[in-house]
Structures are given as structure tokens and as C-alpha cells.
C-alpha positions as CSV (number, residue, x, y, z in Angstrom):
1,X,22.3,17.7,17.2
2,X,20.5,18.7,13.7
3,X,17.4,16.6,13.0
4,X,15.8,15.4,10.0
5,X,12.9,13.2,9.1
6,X,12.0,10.5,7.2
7,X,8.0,10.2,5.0
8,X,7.8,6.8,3.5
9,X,4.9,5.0,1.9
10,X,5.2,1.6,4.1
11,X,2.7,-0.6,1.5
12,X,5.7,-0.6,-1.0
13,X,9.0,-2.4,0.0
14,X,11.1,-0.4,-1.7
15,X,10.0,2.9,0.1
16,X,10.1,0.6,3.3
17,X,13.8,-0.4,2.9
18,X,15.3,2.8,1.7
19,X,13.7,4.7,5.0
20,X,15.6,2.0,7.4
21,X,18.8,2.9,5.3
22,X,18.3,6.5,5.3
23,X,17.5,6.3,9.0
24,X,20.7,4.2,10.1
25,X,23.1,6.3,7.4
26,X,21.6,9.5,9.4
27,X,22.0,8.6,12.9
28,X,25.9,7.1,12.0
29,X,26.5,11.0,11.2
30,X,25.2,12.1,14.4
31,X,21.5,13.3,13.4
32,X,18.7,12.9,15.0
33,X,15.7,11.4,13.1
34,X,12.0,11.5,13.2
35,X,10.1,8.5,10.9
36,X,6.3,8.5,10.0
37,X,3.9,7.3,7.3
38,X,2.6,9.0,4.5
39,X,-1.0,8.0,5.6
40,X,-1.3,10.4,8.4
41,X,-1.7,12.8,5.8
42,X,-4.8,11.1,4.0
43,X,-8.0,12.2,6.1
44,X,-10.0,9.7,4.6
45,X,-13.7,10.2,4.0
46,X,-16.9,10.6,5.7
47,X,-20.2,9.0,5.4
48,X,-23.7,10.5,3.9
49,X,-25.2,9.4,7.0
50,X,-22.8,9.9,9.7
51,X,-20.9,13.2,11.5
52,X,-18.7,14.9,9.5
53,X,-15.1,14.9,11.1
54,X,-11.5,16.5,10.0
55,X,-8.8,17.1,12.3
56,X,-7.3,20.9,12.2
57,X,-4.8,21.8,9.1
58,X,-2.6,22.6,11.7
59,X,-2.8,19.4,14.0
60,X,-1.6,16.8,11.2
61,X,2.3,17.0,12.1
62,X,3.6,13.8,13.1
63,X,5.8,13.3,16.6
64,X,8.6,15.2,16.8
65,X,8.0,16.8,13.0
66,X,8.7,20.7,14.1
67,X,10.4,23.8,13.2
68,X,13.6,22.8,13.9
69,X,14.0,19.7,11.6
70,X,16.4,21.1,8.9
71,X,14.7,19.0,6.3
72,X,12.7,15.8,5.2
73,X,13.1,13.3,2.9
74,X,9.7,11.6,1.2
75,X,9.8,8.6,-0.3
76,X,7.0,7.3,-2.4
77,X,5.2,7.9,-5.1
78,X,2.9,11.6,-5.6
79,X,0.6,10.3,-3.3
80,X,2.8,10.2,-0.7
81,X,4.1,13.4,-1.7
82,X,0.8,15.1,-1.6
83,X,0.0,13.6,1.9
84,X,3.3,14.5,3.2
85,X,3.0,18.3,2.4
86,X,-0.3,18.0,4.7
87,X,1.6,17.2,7.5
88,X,4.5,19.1,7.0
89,X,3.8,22.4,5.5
90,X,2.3,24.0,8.7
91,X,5.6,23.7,9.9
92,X,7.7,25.2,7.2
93,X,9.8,21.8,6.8
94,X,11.3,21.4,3.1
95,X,11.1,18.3,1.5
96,X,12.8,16.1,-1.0
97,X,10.8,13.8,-2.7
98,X,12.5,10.9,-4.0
99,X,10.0,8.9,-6.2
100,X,9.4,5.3,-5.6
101,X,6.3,5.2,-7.8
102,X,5.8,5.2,-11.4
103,X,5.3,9.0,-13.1
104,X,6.4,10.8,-10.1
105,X,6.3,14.1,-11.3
106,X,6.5,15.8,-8.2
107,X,9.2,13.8,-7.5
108,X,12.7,15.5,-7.7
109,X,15.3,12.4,-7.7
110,X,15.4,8.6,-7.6
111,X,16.3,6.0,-4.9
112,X,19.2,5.4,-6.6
113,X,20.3,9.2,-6.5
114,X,19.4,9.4,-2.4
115,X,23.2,8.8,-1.9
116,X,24.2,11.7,-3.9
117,X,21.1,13.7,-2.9
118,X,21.9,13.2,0.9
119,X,25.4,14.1,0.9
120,X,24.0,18.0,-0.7
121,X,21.0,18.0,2.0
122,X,23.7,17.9,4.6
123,X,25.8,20.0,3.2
124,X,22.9,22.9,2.4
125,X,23.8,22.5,-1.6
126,X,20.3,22.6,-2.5
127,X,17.2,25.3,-3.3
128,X,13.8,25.5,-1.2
129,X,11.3,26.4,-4.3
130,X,7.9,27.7,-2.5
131,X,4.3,26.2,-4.0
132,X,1.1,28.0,-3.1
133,X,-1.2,25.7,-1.1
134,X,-4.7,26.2,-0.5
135,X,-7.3,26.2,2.7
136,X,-10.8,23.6,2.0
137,X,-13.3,24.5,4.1
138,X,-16.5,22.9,4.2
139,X,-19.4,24.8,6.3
140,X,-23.5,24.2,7.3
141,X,-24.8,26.8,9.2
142,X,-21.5,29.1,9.5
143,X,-20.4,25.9,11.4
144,X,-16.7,24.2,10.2
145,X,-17.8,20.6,9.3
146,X,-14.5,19.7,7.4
147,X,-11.2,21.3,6.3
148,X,-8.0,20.2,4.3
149,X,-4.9,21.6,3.2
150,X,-4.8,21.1,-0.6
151,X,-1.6,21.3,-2.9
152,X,-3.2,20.5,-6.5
153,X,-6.7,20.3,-6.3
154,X,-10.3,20.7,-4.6
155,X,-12.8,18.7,-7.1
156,X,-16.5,18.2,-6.1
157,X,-18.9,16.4,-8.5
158,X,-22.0,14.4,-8.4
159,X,-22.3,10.8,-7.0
160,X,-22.8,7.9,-9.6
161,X,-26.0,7.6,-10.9
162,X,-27.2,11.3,-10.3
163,X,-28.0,14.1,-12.3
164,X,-26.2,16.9,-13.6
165,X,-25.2,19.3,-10.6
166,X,-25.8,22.8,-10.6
167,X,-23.4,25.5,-8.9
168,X,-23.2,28.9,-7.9
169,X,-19.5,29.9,-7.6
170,X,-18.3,33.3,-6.2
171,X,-14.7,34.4,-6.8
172,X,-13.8,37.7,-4.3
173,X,-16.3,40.3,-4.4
174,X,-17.2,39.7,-8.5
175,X,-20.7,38.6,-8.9
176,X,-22.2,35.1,-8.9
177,X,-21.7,32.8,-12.0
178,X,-24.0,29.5,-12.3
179,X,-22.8,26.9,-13.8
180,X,-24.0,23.2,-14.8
181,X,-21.6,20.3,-15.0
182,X,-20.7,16.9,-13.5
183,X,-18.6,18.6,-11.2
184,X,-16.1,21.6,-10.4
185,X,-12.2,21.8,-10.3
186,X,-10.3,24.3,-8.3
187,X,-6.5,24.2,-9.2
188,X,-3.2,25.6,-8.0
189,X,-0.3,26.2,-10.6
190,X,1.3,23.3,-9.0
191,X,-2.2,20.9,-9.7
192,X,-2.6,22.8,-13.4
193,X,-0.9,19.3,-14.5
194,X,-2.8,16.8,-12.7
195,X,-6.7,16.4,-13.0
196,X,-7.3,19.9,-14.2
197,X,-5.1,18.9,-17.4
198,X,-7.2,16.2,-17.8
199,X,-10.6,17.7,-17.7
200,X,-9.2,20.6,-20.8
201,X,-7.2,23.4,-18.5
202,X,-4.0,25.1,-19.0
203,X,-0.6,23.9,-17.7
204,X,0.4,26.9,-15.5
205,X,4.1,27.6,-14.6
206,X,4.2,27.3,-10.8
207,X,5.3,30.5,-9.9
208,X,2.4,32.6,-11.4
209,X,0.0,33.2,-8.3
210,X,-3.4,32.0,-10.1
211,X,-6.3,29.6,-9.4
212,X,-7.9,28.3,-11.9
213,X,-11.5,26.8,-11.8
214,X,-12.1,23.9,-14.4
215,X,-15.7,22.9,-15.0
216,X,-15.8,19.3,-15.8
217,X,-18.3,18.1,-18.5
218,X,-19.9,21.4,-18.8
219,X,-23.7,21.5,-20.0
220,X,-22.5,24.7,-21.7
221,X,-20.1,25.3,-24.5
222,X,-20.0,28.7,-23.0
223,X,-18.5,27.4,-19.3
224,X,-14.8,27.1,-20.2
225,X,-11.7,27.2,-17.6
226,X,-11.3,30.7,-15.7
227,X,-7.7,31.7,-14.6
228,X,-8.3,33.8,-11.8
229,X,-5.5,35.7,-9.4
230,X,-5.3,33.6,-6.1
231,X,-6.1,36.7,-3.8
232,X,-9.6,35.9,-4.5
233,X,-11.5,33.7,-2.2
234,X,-14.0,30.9,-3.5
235,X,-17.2,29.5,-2.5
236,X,-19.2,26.9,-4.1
237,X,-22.9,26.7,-2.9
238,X,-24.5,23.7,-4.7
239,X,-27.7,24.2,-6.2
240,X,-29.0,21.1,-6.3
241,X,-31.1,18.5,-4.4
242,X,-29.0,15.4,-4.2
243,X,-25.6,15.3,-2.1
244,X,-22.3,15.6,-3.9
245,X,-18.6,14.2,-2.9
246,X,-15.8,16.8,-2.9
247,X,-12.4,15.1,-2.8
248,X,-9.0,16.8,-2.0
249,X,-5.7,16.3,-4.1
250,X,-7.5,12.9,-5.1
251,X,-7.0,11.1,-1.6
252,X,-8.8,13.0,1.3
253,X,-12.9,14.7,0.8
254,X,-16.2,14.3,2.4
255,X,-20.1,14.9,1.3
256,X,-21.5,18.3,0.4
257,X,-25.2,18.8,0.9
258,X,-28.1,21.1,-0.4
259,X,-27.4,23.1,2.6
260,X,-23.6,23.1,2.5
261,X,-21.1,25.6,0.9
262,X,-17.4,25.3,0.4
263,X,-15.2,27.4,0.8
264,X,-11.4,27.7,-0.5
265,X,-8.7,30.4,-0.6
266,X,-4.9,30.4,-0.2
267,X,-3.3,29.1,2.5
268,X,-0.6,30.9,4.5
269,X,1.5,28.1,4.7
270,X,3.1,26.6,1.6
271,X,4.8,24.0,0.3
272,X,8.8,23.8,0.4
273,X,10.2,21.7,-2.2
274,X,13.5,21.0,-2.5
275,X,15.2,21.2,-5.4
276,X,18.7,19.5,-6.1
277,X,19.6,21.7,-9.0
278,X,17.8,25.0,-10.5
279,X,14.0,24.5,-11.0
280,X,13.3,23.7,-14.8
281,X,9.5,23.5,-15.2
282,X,9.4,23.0,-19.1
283,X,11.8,19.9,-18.5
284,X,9.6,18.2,-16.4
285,X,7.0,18.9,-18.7
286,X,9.4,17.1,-21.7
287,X,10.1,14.2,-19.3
288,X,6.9,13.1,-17.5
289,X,4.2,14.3,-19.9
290,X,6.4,14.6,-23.3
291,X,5.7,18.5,-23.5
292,X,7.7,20.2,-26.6
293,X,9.2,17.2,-28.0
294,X,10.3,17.7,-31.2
295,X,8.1,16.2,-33.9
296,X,9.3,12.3,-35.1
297,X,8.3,13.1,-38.6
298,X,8.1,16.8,-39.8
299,X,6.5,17.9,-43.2
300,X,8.9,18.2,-45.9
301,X,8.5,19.6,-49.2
302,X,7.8,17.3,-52.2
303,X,8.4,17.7,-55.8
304,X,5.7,16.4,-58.1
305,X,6.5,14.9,-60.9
């Protein structure tokens, strides 16, 4: 019997109701299905003043989520998306993510599409595009506090009210940098669009195997955003006195003190998207951030009189 599961964000309706559907359409063709919520995948956060926990990268699979599901079908909004990777990636499961939410742009069809798109995931008429993902690690005394599996973006920044933080970053074996800012960004290609873009980096095409580290409100108009090949392993050691909050893909983080240092470098698994047709990246672009479009009004040349 092939197998195939079901991601759902179950605070919207919508998402709620076309799981049920896709569940009973599944099981009438004779599959077996496997249903969880998107919020096993968001760790949550820890307090200044209490133990650090994290479960294992590798323990976050729901029931019955295993090798042997052909495929999985999220539906929500990127939130749900990014959550979902966590607990599905470590077992090499491709999704489809069918947006629910509003800009959705790692989304790759509608819930009015699922018919269609269902009918090609059974048939196999569909791509698995690969996404690098990478490995947070937060340590204190060579001991593993806190870990995540991160597909856009590590940030870790002061708390409100604080001053400036200070960092030493190392990338791979090159020397130390220090830089002064509110707060760091380490991106993938596939998180080069999301806060990164935001805080003045480049958009990176996903396939180009780069990290990219993004200071954000540098001090300096000499600390600008470093593109960096994604061999190289980072670690952040903050140099300051006060805690700071590091946050992963914007739903998942904990606090980083004096004493602390994070730790970050490509993950061995990654993330299978599935794609219904050939991946277009500049489309996407067009569509959800209006990339390229051509200009409403172009200059024209004007005779005087």
C-alpha cells in the first residue's frame, strides 16, 4: 500500500478542511495516510532564567512520517512550510506546499489546484528540486544547549532596550572579523529573499551553494553583506555583556549568553520541494515580490519647442 502524508496548519479552517478532504480522497484510492500539525516543527523558545532545552534535529518526525512515504502534501501558509521541512527533511520526504496564507512564496500551488496537483503526485509527473538546509547549534562549555534545522535563516540580535552588540564571527579557517550591529543574519540561497532582503542583501538563485552573512544596522559603513561558499563553517561568539535572542527561520530560537557561541554549517539533509512544473526562480520573483516588471511609464524623448 503506498503512503503519503498530510502537514496542515490547524488554526486556519481552510488548511483544516482541505487536509480531511485530501485524507478521505487518499484513502478511497487505496493509500495509506499519516496527518500531523505544522507546530511540531516550531521548538518554541527558552527562558533567560531557565534550562535551555531542544529536542534532536533528527527526533522531530511525526508518527509514522518515514522513509517510505512517497510524498507529503503541506498546507498553510510559509510558516507552516518552514516548520514542516523540520520535521520532514531528516527523512528525505518531498513535499508540496500548497499555500493557504497570503504571499506564500514558498508555496508551489493553490488549494484550488490540489485536485490537479494530486492526480500528478500519484502519477510521479512532478520534479523533487533539492534546497540546502543548515545545522544551529548553540554551545556553553563544548556542551550542546540548543539545536535547529534552519531553511532560510539563523538571526541573533540584541534584546529591546539594550546596547549595540558586538560579534566575533569566524567563517572556515579565515581569520576572525568583529563586527558591531543590532544583530547578525546567516542566510541560505533559499532565505536570500526573506529577512536577509530586508535587512539590504542579495537575492540569490537557489542553486548556487553560498551563505551569506547580513549584518543588520551595522555601526560601520564598512560591515556590508559577505557571500561566502557554504563549505565554510560559522561561529558567532558574542562580545558583549548582556544576553542576546537568536531566532530560527523567524519561529523557533533561544538566549545566547556572554559565555555562549553558535555554531552553524550545512546540514546533510535537505529540503525536497516539489515542483509541479520546471523550477522558474525569476518568475517567482515577478509574482510575489514584483522582480523585473517592466516599468509602467518609461522615459521617452521630448521635443522642445
Amino acid at each position: 500500500m503506498p503512503k503519503a502524508g498530510i502537514i496542515y496548519n490547524d488554526i486556519k479552517p481552510v488548511a483544516c478542511r482541505a487536509a480531511v478532504e485530501l485524507k478521505d480522497k487518499l484513502a478511497a484510492d487505496g493509500w495509506e495516510v499519516c496527518m500531523a500539525t505544522g507546530s511540531g516543527g516550531i521548538l518554541g523558545y527558552s527562558r533567560p532564567g531557565g534550562p535551555v532545552c531542544h529536542t534532536p534535529i533528527d527526533s522531530l518526525a511525526p508518527p509514522g512520517f518515514d522513509a517510505e512515504m512517497s510524498f507529503a502534501v503541506v498546507l498553510g501558509g510559509d510558516g507552516t512550510v518552514l516548520a514542516a521541512f523540520r520535521q520532514v527533511a531528516p527523512c528525505g520526504i518531498p513535499l508540496l506546499a500548497v499555500n493557504t496564507g497570503h504571499m506564500g512564496f514558498l508555496t508551489e500551488a493553490y488549494v484550488n489546484q490540489l485536485p490537479a496537483a494530486l492526480e500528478m503526485l500519484k502519477t510521479g509527473e512532478f520534479e523533487i528540486e533539492q534546497r540546502a538546509m543548515l545545522s544551529v547549534q548553540l554551545f556553553r562549555d563544548d556542551c550542546l544547549l540548543w539545536e535547529a534545522l534552519c531553511l532560510n535563516e539563523m538571526v541573533i540580535h540584541r534584546e529591546p532596550l539594550t546596547s549595540m552588540c558586538h560579534f566575533e564571527v569566524v567563517i572556515g579557517r579565515h581569520a576572525p572579523v568583529d563586527i558591531a550591529a543590532d544583530g547578525l543574519i546567516i542566510s541560505t540561497p533559499t532565505g536570500s529573499t526573506a529577512y536577509s532582503l530586508s535587512a539590504g542583501g542579495p537575492v540569490v538563485t537557489p542553486g548556487v551553494p553560498t551563505l551569506q552573512l547580513v549584518p543588520i544596522c551595522p555601526h560601520s559603513l564598512a560591515s556590508r553583506a559577505l557571500v561566502f561558499a557554504d563549505s565554510e563553517t560559522v561561529t558567532i561568539f558574542p562580545a558583549n555583556s548582556n544576553p542576546l535572542v537568536m531566532v530560527v527561520d523567524g519561529n523557533a530560537g533561544c538566549y545566547v549568553l556572554p559565555e555562549d557561541r553558535v555554531q552553524m554549517q550545512r546540514s546533510p539533509y535537505s529540503a525536497h520541494f516539489i515542483r509541479l512544473q520546471p523550477p522558474e526562480f525569476f518568475r517567482i520573483l515577478r509574482e510575489k515580490l514584483g522582480w523585473g516588471l517592466p516599468h509602467i511609464a518609461k522615459p521617452t524623448s521630448v521635443e522642445l519647442p
